[in-house]
VEXZA-521860 format. One record per residue: residue in three letters; y negated, x negated, z of N, C-alpha, C in turn. Coordinates in Angstrom, 1 decimal. Example, Ala and Ser with C-alpha at 12.3 -4.5 7.8 and 13.67 -1.06 7.14 Angstrom:
! residues 2
 rest     nY     nX     nZ    caY    caX    caZ     cY     cX     cZ
  ALA    5.7  -13.2    7.8    4.5  -12.3    7.8    3.3  -13.2    7.8
  SER    2.2  -12.8    7.1    1.1  -13.7    7.1    0.0  -12.9    7.9
***
This chain:
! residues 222
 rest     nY     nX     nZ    caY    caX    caZ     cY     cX     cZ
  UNK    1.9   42.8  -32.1    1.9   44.0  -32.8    1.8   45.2  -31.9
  UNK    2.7   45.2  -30.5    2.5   46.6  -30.0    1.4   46.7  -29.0
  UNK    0.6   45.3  -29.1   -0.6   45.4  -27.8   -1.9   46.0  -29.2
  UNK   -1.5   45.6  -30.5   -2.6   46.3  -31.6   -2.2   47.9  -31.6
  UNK   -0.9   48.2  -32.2   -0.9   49.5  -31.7   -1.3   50.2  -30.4
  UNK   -1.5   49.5  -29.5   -2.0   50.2  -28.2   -3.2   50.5  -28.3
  UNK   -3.9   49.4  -28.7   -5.7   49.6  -29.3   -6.0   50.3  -30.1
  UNK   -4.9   51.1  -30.8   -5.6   52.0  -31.9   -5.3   52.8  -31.5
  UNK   -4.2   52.9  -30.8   -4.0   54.7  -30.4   -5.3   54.8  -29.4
  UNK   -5.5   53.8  -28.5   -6.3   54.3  -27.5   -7.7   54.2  -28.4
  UNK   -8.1   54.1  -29.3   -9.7   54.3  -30.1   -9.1   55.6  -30.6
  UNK   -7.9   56.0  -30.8   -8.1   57.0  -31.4   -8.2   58.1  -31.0
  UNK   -7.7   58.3  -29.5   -7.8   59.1  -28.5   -9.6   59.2  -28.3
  UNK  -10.0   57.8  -27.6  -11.0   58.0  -27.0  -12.2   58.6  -27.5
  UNK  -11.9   58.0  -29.3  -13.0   58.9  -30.1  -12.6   60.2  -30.5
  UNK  -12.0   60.9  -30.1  -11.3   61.9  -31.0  -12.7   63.4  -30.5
  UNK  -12.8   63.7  -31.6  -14.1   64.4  -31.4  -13.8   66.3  -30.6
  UNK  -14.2   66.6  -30.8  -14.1   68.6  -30.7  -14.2   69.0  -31.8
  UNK  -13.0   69.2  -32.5  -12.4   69.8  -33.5  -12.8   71.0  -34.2
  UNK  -13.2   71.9  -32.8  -13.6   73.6  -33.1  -15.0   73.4  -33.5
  UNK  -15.9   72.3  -33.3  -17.1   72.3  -33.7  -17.5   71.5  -35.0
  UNK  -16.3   71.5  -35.4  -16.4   70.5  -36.8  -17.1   71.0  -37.8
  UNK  -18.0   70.6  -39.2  -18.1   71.1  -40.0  -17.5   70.9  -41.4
  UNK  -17.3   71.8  -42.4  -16.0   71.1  -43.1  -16.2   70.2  -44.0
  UNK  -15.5   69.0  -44.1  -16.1   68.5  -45.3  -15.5   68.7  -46.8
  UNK  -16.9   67.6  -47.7  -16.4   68.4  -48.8  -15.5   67.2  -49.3
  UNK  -14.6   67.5  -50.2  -13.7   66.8  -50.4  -14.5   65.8  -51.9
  UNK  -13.6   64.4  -52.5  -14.7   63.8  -53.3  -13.6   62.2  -53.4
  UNK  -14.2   61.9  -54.5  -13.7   60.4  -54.6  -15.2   59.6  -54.1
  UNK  -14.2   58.2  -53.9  -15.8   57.4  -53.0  -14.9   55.9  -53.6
  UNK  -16.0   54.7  -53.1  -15.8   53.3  -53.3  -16.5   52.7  -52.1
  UNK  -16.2   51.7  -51.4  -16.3   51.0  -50.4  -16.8   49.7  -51.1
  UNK  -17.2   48.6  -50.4  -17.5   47.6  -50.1  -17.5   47.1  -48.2
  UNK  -16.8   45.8  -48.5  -16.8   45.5  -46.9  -16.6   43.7  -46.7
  UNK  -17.4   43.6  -45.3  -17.5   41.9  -45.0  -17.0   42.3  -43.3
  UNK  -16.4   41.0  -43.4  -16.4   40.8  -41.9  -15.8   39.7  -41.1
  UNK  -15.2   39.5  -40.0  -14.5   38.2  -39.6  -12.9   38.3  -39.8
  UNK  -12.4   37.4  -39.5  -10.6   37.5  -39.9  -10.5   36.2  -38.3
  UNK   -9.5   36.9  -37.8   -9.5   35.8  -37.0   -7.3   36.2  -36.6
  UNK   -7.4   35.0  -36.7   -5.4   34.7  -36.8   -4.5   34.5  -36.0
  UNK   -4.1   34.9  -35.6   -3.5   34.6  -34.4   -2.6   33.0  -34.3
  UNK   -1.6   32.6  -34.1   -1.0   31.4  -34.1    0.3   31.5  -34.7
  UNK    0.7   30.7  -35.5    1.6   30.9  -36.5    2.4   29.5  -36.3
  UNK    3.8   30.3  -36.4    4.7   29.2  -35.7    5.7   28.9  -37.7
  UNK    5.4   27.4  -37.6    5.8   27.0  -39.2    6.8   25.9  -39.2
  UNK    7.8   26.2  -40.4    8.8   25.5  -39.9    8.8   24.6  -41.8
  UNK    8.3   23.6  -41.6    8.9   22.5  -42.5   10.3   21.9  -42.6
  UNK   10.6   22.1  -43.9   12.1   21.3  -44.4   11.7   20.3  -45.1
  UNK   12.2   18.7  -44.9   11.3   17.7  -45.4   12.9   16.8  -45.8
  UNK   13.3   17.1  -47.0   14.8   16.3  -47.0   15.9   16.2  -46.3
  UNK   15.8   17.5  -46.0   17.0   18.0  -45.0   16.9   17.3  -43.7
  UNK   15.4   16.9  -43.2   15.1   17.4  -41.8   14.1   18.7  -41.8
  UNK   14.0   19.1  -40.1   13.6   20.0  -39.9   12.2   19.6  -38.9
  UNK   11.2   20.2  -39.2   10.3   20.5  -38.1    9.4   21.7  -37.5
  UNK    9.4   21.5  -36.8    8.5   22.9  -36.3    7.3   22.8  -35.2
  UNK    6.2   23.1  -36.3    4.6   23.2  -35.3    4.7   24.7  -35.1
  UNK    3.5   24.7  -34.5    2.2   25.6  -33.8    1.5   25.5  -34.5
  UNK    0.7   26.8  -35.2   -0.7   26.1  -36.2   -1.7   27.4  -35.4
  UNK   -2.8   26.4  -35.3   -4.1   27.6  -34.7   -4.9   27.8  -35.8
  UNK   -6.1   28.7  -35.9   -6.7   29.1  -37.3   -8.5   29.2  -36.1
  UNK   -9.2   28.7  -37.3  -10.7   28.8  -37.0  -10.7   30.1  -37.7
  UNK  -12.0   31.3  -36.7  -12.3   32.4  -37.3  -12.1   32.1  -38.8
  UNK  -12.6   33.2  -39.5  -12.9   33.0  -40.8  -13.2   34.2  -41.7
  UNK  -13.0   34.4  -42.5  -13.9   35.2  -43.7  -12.7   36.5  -44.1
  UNK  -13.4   37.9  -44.0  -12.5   39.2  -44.6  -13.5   39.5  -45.2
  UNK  -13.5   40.1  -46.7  -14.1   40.9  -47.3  -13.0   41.3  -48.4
  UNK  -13.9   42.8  -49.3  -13.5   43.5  -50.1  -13.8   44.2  -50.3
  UNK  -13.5   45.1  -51.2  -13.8   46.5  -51.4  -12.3   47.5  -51.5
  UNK  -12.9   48.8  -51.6  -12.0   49.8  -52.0  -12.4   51.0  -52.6
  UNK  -11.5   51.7  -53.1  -11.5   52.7  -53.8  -11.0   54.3  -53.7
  UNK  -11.4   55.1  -53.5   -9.9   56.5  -53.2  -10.5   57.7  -53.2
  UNK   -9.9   58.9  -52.5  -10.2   60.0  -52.9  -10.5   60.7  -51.2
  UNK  -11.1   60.9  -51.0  -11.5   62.0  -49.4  -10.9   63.4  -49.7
  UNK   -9.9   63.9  -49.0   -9.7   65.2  -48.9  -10.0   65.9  -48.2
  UNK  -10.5   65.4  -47.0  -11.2   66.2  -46.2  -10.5   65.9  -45.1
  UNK   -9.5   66.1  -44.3   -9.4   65.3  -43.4   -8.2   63.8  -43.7
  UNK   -7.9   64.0  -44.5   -7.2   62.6  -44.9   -8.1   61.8  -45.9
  UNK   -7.7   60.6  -46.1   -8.1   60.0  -47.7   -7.2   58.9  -47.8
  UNK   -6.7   59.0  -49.0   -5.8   57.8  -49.6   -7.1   56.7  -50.7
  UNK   -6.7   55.8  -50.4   -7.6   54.3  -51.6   -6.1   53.5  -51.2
  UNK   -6.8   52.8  -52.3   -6.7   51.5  -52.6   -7.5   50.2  -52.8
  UNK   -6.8   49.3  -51.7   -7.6   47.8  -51.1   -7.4   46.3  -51.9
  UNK   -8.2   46.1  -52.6   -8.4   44.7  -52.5   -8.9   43.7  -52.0
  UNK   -8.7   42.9  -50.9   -9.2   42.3  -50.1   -9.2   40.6  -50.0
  UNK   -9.6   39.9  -49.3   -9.5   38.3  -49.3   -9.6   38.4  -47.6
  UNK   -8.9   37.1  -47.2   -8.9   36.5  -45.7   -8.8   35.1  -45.9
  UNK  -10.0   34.4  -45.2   -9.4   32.6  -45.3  -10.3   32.3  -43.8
  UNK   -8.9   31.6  -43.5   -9.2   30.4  -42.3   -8.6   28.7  -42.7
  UNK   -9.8   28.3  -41.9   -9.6   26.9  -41.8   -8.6   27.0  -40.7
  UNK   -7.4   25.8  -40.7   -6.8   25.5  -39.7   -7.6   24.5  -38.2
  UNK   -7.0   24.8  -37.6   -8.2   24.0  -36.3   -6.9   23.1  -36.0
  UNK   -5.8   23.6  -35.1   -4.9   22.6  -34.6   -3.6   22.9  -35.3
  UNK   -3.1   22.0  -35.0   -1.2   21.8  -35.4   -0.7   21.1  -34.5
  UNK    0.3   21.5  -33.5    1.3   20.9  -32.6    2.4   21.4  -33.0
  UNK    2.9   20.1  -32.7    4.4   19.5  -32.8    5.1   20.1  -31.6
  UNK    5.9   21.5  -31.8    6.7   22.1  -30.5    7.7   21.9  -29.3
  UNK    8.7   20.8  -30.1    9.6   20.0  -30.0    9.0   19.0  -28.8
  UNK    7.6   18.2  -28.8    7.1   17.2  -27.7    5.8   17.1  -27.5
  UNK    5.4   18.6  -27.8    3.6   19.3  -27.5    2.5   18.5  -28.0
  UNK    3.1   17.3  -28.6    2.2   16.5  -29.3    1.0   17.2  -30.5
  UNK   -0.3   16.8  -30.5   -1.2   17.3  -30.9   -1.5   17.0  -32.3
  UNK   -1.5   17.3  -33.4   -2.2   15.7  -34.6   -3.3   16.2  -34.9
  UNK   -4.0   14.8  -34.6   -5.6   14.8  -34.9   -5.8   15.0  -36.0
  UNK   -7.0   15.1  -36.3   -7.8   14.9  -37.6   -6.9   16.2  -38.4
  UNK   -7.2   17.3  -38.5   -6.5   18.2  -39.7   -7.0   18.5  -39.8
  UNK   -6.9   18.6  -41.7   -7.4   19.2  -42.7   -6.7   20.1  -43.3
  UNK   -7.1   21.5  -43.6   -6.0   22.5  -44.1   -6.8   23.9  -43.7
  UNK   -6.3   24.9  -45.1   -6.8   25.8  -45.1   -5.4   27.3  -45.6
  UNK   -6.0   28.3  -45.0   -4.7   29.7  -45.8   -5.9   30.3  -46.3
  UNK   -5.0   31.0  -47.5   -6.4   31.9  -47.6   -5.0   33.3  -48.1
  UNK   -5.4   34.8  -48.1   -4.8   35.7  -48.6   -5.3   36.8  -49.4
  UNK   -5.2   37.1  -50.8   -5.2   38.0  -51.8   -4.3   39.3  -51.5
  UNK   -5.4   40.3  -51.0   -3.9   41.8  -50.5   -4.6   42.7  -51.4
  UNK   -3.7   43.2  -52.1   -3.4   44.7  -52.5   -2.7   45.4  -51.6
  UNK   -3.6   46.4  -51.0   -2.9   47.6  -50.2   -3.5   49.0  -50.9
  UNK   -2.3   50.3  -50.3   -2.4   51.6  -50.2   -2.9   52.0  -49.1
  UNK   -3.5   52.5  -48.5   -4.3   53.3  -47.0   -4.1   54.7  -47.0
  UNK   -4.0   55.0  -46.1   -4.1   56.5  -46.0   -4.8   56.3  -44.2
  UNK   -6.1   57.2  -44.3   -6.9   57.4  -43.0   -7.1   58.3  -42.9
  UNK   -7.1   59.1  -41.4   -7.2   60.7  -41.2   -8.7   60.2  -40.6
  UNK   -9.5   61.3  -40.7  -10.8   61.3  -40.3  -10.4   62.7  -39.6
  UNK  -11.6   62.2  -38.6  -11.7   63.5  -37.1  -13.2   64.1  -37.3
  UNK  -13.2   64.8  -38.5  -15.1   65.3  -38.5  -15.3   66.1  -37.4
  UNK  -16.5   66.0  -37.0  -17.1   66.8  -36.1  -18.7   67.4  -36.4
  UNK  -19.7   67.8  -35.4  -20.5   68.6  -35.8  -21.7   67.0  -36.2
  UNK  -21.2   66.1  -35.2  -22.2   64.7  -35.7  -22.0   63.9  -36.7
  UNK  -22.9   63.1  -37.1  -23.2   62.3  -38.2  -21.9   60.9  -37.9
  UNK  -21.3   61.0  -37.1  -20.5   59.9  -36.6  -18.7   60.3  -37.0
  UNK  -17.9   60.0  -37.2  -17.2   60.2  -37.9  -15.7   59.5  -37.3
  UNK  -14.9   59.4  -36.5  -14.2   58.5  -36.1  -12.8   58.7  -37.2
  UNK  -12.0   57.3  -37.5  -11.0   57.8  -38.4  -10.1   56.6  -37.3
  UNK   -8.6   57.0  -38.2   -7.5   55.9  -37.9   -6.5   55.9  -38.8
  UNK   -5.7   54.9  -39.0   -4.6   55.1  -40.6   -3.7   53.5  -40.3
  UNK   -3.7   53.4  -41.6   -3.0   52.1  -41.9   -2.3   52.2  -43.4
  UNK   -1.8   50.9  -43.7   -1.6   50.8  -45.4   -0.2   49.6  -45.1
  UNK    0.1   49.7  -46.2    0.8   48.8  -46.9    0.6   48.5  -48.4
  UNK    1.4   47.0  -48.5    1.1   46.6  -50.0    1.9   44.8  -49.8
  UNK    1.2   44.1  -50.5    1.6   42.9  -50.4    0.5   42.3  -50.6
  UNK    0.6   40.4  -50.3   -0.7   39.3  -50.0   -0.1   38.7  -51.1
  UNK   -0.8   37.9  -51.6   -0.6   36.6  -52.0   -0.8   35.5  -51.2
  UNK   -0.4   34.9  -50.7   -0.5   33.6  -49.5   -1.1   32.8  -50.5
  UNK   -2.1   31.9  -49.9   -2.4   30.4  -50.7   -2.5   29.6  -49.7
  UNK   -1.9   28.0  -49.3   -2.1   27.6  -48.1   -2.3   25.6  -49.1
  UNK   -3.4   25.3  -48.8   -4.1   24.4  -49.7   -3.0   22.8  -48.8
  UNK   -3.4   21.8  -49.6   -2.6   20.6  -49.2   -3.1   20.7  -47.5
  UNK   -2.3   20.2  -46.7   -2.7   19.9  -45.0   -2.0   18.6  -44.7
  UNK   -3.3   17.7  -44.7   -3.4   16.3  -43.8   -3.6   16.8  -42.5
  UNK   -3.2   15.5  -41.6   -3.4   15.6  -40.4   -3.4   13.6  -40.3
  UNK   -4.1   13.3  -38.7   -3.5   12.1  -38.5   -4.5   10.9  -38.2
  UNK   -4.8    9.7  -37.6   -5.6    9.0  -37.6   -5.3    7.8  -37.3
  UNK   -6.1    6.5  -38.1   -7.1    6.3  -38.4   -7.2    6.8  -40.2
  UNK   -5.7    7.0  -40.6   -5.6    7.5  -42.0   -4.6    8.8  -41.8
  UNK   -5.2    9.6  -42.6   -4.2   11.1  -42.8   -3.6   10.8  -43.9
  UNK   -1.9   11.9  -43.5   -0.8   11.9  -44.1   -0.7   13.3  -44.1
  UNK    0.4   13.7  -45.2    0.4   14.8  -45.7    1.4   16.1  -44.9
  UNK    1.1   16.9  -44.1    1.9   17.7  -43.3    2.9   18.4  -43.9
  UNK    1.7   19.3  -45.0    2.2   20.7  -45.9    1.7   20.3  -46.8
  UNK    2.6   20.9  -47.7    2.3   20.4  -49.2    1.3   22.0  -50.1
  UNK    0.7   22.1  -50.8    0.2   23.4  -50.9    1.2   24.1  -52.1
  UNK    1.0   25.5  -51.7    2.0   26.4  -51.9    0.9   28.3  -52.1
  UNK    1.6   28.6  -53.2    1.1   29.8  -53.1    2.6   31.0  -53.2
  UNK    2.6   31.7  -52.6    3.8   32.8  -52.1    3.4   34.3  -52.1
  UNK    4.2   35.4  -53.0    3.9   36.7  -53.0    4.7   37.4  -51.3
  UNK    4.2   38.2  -50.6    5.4   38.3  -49.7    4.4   39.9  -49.1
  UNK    5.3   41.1  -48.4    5.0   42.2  -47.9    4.4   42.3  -47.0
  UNK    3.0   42.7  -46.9    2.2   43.2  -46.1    2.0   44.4  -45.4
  UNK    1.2   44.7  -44.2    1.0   45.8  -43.7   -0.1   46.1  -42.5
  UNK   -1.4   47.0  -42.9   -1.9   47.1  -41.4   -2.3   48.4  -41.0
  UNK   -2.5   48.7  -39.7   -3.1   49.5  -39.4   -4.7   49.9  -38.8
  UNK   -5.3   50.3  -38.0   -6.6   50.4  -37.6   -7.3   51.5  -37.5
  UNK   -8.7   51.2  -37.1   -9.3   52.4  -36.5  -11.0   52.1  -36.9
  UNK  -11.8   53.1  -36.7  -13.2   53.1  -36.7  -14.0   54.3  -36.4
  UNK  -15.2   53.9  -37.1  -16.1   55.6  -37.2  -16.9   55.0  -38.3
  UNK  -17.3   56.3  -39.4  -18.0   56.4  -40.2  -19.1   57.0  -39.8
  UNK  -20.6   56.2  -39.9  -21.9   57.0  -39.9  -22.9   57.2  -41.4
  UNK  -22.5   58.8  -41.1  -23.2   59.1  -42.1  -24.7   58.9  -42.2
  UNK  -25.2   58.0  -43.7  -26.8   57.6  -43.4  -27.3   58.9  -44.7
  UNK  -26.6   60.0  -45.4  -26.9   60.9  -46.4  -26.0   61.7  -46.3
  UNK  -26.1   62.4  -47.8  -24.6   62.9  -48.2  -23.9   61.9  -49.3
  UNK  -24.5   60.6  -49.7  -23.9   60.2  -51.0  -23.8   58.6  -50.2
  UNK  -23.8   58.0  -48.8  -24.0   57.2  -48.4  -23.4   56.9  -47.3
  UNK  -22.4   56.1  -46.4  -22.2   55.7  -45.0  -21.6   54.5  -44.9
  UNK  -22.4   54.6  -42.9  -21.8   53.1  -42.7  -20.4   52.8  -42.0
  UNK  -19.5   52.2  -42.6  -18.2   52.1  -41.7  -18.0   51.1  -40.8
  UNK  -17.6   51.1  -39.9  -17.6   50.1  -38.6  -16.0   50.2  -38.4
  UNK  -15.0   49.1  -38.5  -14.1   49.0  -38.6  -13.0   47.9  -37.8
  UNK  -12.3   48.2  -37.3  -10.5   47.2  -37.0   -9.6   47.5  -37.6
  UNK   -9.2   46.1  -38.2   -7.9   46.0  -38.6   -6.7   45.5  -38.2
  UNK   -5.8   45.5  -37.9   -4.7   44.6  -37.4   -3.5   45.1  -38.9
  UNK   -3.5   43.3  -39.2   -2.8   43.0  -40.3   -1.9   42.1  -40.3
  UNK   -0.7   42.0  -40.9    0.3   41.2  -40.6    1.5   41.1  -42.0
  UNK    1.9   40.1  -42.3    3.0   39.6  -43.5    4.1   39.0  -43.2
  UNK    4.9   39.4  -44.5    6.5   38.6  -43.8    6.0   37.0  -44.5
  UNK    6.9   36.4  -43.6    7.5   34.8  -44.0    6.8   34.5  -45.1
  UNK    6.2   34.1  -45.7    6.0   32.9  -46.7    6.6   31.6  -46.9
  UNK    6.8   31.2  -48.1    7.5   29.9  -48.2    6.9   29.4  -49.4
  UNK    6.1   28.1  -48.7    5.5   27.3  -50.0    6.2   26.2  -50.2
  UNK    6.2   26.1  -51.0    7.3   24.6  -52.2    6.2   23.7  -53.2
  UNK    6.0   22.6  -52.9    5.6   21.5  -53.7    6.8   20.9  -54.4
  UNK    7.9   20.7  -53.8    9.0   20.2  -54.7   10.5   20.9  -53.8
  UNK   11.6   21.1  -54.6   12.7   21.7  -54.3   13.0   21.1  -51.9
  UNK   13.2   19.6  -52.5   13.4   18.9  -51.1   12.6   19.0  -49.9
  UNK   11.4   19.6  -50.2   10.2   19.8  -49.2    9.3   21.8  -49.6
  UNK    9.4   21.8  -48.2    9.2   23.3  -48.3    8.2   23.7  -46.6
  UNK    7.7   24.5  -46.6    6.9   24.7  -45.4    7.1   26.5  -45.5
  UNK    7.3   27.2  -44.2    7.7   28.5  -43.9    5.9   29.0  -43.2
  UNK    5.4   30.0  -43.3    4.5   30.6  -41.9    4.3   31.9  -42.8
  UNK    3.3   32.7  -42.1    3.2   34.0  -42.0    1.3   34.1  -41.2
  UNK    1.3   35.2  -41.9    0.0   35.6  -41.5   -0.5   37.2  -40.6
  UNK   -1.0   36.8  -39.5   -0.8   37.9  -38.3   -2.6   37.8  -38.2
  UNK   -3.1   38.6  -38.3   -4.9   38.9  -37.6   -5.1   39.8  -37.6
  UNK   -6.5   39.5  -36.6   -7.1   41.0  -36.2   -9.1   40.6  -36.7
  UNK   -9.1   41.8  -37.4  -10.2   41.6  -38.4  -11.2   42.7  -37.8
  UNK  -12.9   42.4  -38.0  -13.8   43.2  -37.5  -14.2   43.4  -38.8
  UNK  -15.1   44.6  -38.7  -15.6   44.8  -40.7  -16.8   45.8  -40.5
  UNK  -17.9   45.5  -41.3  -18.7   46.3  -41.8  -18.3   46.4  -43.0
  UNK  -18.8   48.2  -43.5  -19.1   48.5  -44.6  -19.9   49.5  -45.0
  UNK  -19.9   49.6  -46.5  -20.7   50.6  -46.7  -20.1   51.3  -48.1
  UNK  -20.0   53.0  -47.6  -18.8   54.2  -48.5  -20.1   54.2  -49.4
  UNK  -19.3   54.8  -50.8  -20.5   55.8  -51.3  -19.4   56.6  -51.8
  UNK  -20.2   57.9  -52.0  -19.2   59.4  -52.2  -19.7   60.0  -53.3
  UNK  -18.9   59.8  -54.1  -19.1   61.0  -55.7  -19.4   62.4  -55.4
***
């Protein structure tokens, strides 16, 4: 978390434009659309399996951000509202306790977020536009059944869907391609508390979702 805050302050410094030469804008509601990668950092998950305890390491294959949004430009701030999706395939799962590896995994997260945003935009006299902000809101976790294991897979995690608090921040620039039209070039760093999925009361699996997401989009302005 504070090596992503370090990244944003320093994009937000480095783009920060000349102010005195700004032109002003006009204020306006707009809608977004946006694609891009989701990539997760490693999520340490703790299964309760009949009152034992275990604890992996899970790694995540890149994977899929998109969405859209919605809000109002005031001119140098703007508040929306985010609907978005993130899904990774799982890649590995180790066993912490004796660094043991398990083959063969099968298993996927995926997350449904509603956030609020608020981004300050740095206009200046060019068509380029640098902003920074961040939101909060909540995900819906979905984390599908996860086999692992060979020559036959057994069941790790049982699948589970969990509401839990979200939050990110980020940086970019908007290039204006009109006045009713632009492209957004975007980072996110996004992160959620604990989740806890349950297939049955005696078996339960804990993790959380931590990434750093790259994004194209494209604004339009009322």
């Amino acid at each position: 978390m504070k090596r992503s805050l370090i990244v944003v302050s320093a994009l937000a410094v480095l783009l920060f434009p000349v102010i005195c030469f700004a032109t002003p804008p006009v204020p306006g509601p707009y809608t977004s659309i946006f694609a891009g990668v989701n990539i997760p950092e490693d999520s340490n998950v703790t299964t309760n399996d009949f009152g034992d305890t275990f604890n992996d390491q899970v790694e995540f294959d890149p994977g899929v951000y998109t969405g859209g949004a919605a809000g109002f430009d005031f001119g140098l701030v703007r508040l929306e509202g985010e609907l978005s999706y993130r899904y990774s395939e799982i890649k590995s799962i180790t066993d912490t306790s004796d660094g043991f590896q398990f083959p063969n995994v099968d298993g996927n997260l995926g997350a449904l977020n509603f956030m609020a945003n608020a981004f300050i935009d740095l206009h200046n006299a060019s068509p380029i536009t640098p902003y920074f902000g961040g939101g909060v809101g909540f995900a819906v976790l979905n984390l599908s059944d996860t086999f692992a294991g060979a020559p036959s897979q057994a069941l790790l995690y049982p699948n589970g869907t969990d509401t839990v608090f979200a939050y990110q921040v980020g940086a970019g620039m908007e290039l204006a391609l009109n006045q009713m039209f632009s492209l957004d070039l975007g980072y996110r760093y996004f992160n959620t508390g604990k989740a806890t999925f349950e297939d049955d009361p005696a078996i339960s699996t804990k993790m959380k979702l931590e990434s750093h997401n790259a994004m194209v989009g494209l604004r339009m302005k009322f």
